[in-house]
C-alpha positions in Angstrom: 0.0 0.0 0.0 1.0 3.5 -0.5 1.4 6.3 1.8 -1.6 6.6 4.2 -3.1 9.9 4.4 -3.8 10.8 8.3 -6.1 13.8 9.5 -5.7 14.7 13.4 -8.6 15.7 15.4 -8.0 17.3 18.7 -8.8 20.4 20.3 -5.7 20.5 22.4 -2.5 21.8 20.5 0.2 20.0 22.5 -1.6 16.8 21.5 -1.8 17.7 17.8 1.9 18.2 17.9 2.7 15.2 19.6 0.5 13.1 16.4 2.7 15.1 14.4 6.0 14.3 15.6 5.0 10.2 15.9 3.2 10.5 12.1 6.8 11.9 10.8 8.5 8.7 12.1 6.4 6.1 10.5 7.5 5.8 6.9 4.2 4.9 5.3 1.8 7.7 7.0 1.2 11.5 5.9 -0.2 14.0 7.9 -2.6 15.9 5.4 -4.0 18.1 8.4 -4.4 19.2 11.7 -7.7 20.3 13.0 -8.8 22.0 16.3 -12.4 21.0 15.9 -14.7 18.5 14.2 -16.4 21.5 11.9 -12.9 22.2 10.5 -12.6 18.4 9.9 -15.5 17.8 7.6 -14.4 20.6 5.6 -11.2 18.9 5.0 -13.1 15.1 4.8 -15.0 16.8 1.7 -12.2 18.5 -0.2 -9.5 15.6 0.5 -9.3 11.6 0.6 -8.1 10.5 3.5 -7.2 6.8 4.5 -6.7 7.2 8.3 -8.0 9.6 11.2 -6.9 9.8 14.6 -9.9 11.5 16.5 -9.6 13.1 20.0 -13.5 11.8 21.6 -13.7 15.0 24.5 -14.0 18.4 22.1 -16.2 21.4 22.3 -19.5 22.0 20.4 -19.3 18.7 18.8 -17.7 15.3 20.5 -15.5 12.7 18.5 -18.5 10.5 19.1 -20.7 12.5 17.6 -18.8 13.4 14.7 -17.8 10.0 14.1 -21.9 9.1 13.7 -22.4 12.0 11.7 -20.0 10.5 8.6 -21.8 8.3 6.4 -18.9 7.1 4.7 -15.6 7.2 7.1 -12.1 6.0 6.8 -10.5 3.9 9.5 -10.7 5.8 12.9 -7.9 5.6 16.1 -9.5 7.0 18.7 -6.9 9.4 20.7 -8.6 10.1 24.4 -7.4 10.5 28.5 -10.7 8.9 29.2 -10.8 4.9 29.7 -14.2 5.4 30.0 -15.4 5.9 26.0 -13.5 2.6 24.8 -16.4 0.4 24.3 -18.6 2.7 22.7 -15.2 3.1 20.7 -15.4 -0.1 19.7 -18.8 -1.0 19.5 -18.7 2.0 16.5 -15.7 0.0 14.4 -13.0 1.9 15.7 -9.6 0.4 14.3 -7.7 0.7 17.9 -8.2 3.0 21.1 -5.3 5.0 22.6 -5.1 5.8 25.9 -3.5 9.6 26.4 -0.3 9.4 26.9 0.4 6.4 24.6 3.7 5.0 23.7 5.5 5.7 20.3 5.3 1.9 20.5 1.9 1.7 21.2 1.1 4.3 18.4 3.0 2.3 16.1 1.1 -0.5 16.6 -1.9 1.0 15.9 -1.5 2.4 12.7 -0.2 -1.4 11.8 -3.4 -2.2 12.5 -4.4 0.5 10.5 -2.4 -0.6 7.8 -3.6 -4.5 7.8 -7.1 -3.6 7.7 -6.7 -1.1 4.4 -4.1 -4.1 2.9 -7.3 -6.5 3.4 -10.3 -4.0 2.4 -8.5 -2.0 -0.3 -9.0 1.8 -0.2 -12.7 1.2 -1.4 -13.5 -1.5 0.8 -13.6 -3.7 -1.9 -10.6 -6.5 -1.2 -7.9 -6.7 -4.8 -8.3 -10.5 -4.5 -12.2 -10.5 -6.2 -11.8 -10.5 -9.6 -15.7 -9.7 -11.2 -18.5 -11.3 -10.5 -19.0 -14.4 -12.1 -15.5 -15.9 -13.2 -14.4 -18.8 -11.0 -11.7 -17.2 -9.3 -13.7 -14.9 -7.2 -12.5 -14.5 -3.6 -11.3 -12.8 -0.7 -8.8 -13.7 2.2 -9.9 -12.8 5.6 -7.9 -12.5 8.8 -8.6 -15.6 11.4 -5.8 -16.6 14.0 -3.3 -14.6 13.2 -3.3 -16.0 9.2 -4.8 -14.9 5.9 -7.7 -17.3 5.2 -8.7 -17.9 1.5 -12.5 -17.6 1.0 -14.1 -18.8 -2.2 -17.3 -16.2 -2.9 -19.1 -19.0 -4.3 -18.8 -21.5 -1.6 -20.0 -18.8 1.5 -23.4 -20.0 2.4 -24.4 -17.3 5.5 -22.5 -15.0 7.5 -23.2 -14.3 10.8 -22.0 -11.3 12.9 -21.6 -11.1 16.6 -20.4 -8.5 18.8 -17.0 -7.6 17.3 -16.1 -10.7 15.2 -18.2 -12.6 12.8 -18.2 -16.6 11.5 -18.3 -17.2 7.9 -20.4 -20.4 6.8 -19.7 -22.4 3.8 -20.7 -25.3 1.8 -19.5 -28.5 2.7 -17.8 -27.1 5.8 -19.1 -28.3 9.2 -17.0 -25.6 11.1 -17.4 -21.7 10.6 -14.5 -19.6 9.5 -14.1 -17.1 12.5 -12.8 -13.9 11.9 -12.1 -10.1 14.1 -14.0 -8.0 11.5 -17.1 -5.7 11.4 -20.2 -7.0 10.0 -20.5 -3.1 8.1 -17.0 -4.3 6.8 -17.8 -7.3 5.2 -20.8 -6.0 3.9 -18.9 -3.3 2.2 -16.6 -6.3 1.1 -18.8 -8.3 -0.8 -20.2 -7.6 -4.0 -24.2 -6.9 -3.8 -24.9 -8.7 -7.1 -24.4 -12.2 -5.0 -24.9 -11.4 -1.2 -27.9 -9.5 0.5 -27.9 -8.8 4.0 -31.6 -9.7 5.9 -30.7 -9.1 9.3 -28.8 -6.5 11.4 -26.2 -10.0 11.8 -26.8 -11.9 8.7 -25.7 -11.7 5.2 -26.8 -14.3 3.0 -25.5 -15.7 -0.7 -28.3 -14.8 -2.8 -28.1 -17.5 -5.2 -27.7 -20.4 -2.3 -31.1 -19.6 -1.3 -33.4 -22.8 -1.5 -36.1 -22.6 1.2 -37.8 -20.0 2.7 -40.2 -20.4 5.5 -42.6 -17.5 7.4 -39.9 -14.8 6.4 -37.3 -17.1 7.9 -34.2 -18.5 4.8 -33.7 -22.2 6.0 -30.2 -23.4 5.5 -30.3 -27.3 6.9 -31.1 -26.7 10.3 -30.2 -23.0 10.7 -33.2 -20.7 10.2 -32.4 -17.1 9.6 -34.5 -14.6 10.5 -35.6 -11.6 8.0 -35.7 -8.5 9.5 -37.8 -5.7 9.1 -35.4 -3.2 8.4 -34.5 -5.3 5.4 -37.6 -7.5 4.6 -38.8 -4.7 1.6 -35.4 -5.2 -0.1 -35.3 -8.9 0.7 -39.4 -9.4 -0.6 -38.4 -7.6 -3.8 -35.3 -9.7 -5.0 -37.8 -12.8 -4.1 -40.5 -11.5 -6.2 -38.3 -10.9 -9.3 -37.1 -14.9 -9.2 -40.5 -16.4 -7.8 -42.8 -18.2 -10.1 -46.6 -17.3 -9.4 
């Protein structure tokens, strides 16, 4: 990957200088800009593209929080705080890592490896390097399980199912899940929509593996999978275009 593209959020000074100084020693990060507030930010998310953001949560007028769930389309975050407190509501919005003020060069480095990995396995649209169209055999993704890159065949994922900050990927023939430490929103953003559809806020089903479906419930085997509301006009819809009356 190239040079990532960083943009600091903090309204303290002596904290932006200090993500300056430890940006300049990593060879493969860029600080594009500072900012003292989350207005000055968007301005700067709208005129630039930037891969990486380090994000102070504690600001005036707007919090790191809030800005973060104001972004429709974000790059990878590293939340920057003094405050222990915010670091599961850090995570539970897909937060790449959590640094506790004052952090480490080492622990800072680490981070934005962590950084790095996730854009290496996403790409900079999301959308891994590895899948190669939509309907050659070839198509397929690698996803990180145990320390290793996995190799996922597109066509052989039946269901995936998301829990609370990892998710297990379900395919054909395979008795045992493939458990990986990444987002559902991630994967989502992974896959192409042609062949997957999510149904449930922690489901995302292969389109074409469908074969049963039962009182708004997909039946794979044993596993039923429920159909949500959220997603049931979306799901109803691609069942009406390939339904026989």
């Amino acid at each position: 990957m190239n040079m990532l593209r960083c943009l600091a959020i903090d309204d303290e000074l002596l904290a932006l200088d200090l993500l300056e100084d430890n940006i300049r020693k990593v060879p493969f990060l860029e600080l594009a800009k500072k900012c003292r507030s989350a207005f000055e930010a968007i301005e700067i998310l709208r005129q630039e593209k930037i891969d990486l953001i380090f994000l102070d949560i504690q600001m005036p007028d707007i919090s790191g929080i809030q800005f973060l769930k104001s972004l429709s389309k974000k790059p990878p975050v590293i939340f920057t705080t003094a405050f222990e407190k915010y670091a599961l509501e850090g995570y539970e919005l897909d937060v790449i890592d959590y640094l506790l003020k004052p952090f480490s060069f080492d622990r800072f480095l680490k981070a934005v490896n962590k950084a790095r990995e996730y854009l290496n396995l996403t790409g900079d649209t999301g959308i891994p390097a590895s899948i190669e169209g939509t309907n050659g055999a070839d198509n397929y993704l690698f996803v990180k399980t145990d320390y290793k890159l996995v190799k996922i065949n597109l066509n052989e994922i039946l269901y995936i199912e998301g829990l609370k900050d990892y998710l297990k990927i379900y395919l054909e023939g395979e008795i045992q899940p493939v458990v990986s430490h990444i987002t559902m929103k991630a994967m989502e953003e992974m896959l192409p929509g042609n062949l997957f559809m999510r149904v449930h806020r922690s489901f995302i089903v292969r389109k074409d593996k469908i074969k049963m479906v039962d009182h708004n419930r997909i039946v794979f085997n044993k596993t039923h999978i429920p159909v949500s509301d959220s997603y049931k006009e979306s799901f109803l819809e691609y069942m009406e275009k390939h339904t026989l009356i």
